[in-house]
PyMOL CGO cylinders between C-alpha atoms (Angstrom):
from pymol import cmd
from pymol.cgo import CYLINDER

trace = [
    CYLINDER, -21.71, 64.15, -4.67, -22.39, 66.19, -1.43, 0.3, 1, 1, 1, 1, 1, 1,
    CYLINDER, -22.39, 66.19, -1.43, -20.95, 63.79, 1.22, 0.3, 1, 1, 1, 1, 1, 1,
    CYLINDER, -20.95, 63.79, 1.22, -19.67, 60.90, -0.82, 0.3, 1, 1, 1, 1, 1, 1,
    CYLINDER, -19.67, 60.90, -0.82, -15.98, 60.24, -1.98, 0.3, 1, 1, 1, 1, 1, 1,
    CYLINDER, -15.98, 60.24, -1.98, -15.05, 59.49, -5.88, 0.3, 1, 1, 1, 1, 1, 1,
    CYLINDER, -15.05, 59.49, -5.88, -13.71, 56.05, -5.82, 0.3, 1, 1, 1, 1, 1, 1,
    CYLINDER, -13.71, 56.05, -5.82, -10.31, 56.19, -8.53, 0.3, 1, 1, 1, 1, 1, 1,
    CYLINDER, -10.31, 56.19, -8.53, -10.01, 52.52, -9.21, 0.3, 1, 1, 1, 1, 1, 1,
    CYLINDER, -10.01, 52.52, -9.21, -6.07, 51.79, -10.36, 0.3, 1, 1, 1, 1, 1, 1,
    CYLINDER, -6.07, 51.79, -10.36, -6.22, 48.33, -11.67, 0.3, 1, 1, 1, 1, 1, 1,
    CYLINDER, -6.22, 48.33, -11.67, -2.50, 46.12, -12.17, 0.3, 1, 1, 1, 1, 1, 1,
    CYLINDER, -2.50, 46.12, -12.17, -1.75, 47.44, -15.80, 0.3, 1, 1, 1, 1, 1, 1,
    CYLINDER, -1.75, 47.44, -15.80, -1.79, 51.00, -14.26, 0.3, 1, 1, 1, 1, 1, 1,
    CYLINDER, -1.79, 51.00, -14.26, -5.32, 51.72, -15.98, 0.3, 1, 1, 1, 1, 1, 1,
    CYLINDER, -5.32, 51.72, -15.98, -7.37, 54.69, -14.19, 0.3, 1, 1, 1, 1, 1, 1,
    CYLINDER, -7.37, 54.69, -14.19, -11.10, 53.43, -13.84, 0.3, 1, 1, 1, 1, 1, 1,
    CYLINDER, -11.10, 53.43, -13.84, -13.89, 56.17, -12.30, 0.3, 1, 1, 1, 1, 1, 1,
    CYLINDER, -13.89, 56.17, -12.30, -17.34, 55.16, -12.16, 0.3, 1, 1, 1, 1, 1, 1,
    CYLINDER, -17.34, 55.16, -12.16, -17.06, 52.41, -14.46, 0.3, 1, 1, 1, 1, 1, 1,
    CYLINDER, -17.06, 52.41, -14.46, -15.46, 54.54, -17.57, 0.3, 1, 1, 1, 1, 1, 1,
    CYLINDER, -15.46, 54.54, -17.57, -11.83, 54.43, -18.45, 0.3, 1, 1, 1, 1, 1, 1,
    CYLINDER, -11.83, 54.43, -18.45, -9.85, 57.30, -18.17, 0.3, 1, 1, 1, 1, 1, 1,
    CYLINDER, -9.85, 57.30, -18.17, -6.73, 58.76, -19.29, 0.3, 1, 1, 1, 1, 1, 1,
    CYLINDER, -6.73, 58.76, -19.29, -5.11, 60.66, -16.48, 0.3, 1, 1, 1, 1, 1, 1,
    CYLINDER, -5.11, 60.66, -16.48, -5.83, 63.68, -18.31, 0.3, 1, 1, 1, 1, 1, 1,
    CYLINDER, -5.83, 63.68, -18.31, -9.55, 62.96, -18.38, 0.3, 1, 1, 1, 1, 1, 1,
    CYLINDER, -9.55, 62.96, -18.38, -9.41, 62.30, -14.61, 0.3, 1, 1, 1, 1, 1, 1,
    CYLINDER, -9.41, 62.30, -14.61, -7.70, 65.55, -13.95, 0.3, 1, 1, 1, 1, 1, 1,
    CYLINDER, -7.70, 65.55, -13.95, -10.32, 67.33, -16.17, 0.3, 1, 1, 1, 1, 1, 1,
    CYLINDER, -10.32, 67.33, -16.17, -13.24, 65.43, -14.26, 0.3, 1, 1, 1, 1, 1, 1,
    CYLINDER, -13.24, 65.43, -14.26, -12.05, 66.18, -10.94, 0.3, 1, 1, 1, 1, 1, 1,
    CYLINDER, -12.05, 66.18, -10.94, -11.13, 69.93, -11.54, 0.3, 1, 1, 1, 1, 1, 1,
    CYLINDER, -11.13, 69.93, -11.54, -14.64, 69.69, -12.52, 0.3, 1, 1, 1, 1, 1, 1,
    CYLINDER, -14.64, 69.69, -12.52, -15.80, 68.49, -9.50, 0.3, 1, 1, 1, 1, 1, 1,
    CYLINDER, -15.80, 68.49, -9.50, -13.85, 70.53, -7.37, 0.3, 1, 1, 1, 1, 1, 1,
    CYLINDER, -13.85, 70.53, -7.37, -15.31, 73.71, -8.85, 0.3, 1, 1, 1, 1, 1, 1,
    CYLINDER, -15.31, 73.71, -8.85, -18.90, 72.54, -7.34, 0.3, 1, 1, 1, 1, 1, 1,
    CYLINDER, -18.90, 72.54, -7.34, -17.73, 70.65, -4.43, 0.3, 1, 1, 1, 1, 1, 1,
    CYLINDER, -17.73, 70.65, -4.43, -14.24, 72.50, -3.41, 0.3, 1, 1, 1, 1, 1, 1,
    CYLINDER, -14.24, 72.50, -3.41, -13.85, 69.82, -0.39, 0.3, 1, 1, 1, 1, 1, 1,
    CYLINDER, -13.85, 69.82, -0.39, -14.19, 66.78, -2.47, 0.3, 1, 1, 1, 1, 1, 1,
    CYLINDER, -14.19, 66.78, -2.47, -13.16, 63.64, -1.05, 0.3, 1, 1, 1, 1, 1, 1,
    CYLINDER, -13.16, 63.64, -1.05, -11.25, 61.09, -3.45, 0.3, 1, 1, 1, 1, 1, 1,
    CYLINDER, -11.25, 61.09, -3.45, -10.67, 57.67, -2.73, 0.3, 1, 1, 1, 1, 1, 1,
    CYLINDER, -10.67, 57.67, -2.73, -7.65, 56.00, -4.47, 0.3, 1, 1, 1, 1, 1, 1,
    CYLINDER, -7.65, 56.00, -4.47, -8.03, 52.01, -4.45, 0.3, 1, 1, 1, 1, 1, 1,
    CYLINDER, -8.03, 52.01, -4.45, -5.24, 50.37, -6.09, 0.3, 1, 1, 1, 1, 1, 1,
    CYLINDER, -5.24, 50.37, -6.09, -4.26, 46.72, -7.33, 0.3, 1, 1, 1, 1, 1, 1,
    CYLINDER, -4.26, 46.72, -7.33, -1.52, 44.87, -5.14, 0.3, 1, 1, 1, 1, 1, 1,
    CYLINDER, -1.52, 44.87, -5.14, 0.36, 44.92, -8.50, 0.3, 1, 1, 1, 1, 1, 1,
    CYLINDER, 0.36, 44.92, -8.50, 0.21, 48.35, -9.48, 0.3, 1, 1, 1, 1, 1, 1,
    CYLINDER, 0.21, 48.35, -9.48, 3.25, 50.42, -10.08, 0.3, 1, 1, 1, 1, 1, 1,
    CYLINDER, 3.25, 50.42, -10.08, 4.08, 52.57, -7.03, 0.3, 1, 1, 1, 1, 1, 1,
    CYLINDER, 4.08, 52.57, -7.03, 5.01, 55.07, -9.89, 0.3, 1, 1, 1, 1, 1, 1,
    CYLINDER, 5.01, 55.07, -9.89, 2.01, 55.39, -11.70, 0.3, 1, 1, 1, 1, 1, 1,
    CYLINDER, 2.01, 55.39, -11.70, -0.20, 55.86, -8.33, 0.3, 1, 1, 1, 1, 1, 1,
    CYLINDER, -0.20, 55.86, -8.33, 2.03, 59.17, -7.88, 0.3, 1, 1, 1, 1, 1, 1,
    CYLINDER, 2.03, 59.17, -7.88, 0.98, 60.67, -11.35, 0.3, 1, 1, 1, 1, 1, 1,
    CYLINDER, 0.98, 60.67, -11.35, -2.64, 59.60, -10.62, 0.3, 1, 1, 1, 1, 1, 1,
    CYLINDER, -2.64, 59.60, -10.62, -2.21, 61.64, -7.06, 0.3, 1, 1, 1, 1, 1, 1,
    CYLINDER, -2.21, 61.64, -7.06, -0.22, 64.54, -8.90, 0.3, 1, 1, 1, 1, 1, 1,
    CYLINDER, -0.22, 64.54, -8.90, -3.69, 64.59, -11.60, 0.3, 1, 1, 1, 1, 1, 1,
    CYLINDER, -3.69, 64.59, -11.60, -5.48, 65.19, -8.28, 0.3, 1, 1, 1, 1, 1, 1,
    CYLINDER, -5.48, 65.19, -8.28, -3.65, 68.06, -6.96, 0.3, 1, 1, 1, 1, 1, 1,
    CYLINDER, -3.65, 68.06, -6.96, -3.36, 69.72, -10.35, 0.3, 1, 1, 1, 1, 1, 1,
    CYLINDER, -3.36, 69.72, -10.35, -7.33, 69.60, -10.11, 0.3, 1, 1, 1, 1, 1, 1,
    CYLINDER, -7.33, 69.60, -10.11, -7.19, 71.39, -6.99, 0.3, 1, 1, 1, 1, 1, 1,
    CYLINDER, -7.19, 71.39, -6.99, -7.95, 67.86, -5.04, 0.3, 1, 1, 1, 1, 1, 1,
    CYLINDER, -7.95, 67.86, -5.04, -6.50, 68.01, -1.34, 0.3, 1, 1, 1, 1, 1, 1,
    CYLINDER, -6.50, 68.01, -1.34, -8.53, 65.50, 0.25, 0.3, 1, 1, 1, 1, 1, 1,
    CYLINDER, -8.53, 65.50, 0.25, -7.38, 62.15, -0.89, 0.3, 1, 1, 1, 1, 1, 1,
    CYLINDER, -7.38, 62.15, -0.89, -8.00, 59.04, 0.83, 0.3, 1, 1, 1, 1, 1, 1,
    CYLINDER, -8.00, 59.04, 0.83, -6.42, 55.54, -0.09, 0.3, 1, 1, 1, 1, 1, 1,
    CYLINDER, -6.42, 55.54, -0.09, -8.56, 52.51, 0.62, 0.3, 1, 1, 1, 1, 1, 1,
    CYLINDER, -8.56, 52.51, 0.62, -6.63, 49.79, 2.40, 0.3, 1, 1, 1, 1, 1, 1,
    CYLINDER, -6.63, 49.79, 2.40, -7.33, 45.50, 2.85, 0.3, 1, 1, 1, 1, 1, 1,
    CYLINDER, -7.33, 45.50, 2.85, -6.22, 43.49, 5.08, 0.3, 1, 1, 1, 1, 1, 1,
    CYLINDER, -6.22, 43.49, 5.08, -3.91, 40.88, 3.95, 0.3, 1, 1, 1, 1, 1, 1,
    CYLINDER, -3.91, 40.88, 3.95, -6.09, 37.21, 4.51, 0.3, 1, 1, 1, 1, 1, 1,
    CYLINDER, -6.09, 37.21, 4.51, -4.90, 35.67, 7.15, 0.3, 1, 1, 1, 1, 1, 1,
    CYLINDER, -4.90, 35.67, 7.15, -3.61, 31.79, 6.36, 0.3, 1, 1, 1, 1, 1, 1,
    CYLINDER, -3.61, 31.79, 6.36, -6.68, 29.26, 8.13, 0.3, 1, 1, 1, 1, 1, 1,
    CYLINDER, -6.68, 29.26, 8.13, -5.16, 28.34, 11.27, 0.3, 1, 1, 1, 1, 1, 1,
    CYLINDER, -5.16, 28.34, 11.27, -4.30, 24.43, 11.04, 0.3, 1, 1, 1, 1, 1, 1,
    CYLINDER, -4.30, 24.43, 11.04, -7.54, 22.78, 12.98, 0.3, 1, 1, 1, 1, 1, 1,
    CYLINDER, -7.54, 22.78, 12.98, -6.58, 20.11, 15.46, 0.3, 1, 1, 1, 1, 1, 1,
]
cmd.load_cgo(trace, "trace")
């Protein structure tokens, strides 16, 4: 993981997903304290659905502090742009 960021995937339903596996936010604070033991300046990367609760995405960054996490990231869109009416 030297130089890359953990991508925490927080889909609509408020599920946690992290590297393709399911987790419990218990698991993901266990996996990241993990982490951080090796790599103390781990980056994480929170990407959540439009629909999530704003709640639940401060328990999932609470996990990450508790885990000793300090560099968190959230990954961001655009909104799409409505196609401009063509003449």
């Amino acid at each position: 993981r030297v130089g890359g960021e953990i991508l925490v995937n927080v889909r609509a339903d408020g599920t946690v997903v992290v590297e393709g596996k399911q987790l419990t936010l218990e698991e993901l604070q266990e996996k990241l304290a993990g982490v951080v033991k090796v790599f103390k300046d781990q980056p994480i990367r929170l990407r959540g659905d439009g629909n999530v609760i704003y709640q639940k995405m401060v328990l999932i960054i609470d996990a990450c502090r508790k885990a000793g996490v300090w560099n968190i990231s959230f990954a961001t869109q655009r909104p799409e742009q409505a196609a401009a009416p063509q003449p």
